[in-house]
N, C-alpha and C positions, 0 to 999 in steps of 0.2 A: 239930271241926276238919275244914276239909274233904279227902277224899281226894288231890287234887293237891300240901297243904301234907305229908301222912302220908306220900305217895310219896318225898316229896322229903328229909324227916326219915330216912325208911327207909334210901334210899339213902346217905345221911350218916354213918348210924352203922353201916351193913354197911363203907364203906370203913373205919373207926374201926374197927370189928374185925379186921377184916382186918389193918392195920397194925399195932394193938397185940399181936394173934397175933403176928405177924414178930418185934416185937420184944421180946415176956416169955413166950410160948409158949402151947401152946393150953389148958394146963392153970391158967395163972397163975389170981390173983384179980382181976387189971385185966384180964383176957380174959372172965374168969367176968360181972363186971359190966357190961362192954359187951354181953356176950350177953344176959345179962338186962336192959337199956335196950331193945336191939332186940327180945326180944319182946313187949316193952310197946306197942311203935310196932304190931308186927308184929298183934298182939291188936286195939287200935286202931282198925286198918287193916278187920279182918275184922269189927269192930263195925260199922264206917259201911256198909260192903257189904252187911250182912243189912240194916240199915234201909233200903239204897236199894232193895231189893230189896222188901223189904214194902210201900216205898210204891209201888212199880212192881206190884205185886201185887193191891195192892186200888182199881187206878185203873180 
């Protein structure tokens, strides 16, 4: 997926937390699992980075 669509998912589910924090608190289990979606995205995100990087690497 490319980085632009990851930022953009990121940023999506950082609000979604944030709000669902507001409203069942930071300990909930809907807080717990939006945090773990985001660092899925978050993970993701820092995979396509090293590859851009490796390909910038061995150009």
């Amino acid at each position: 997926m490319p980085k632009r669509n990851l930022l953009i998912l990121i940023e999506q589910k950082r609000m979604e937390l944030v709000d669902t924090v507001a409203k069942t608190g930071l300990n909930s289990a809907a807080a717990m699992k939006v945090s773990r979606e985001l660092d899925t995205l978050l993970n993701a995100y820092q995979r396509e980075q090293g590859k851009q990087q490796k390909q910038s690497a061995s150009r």
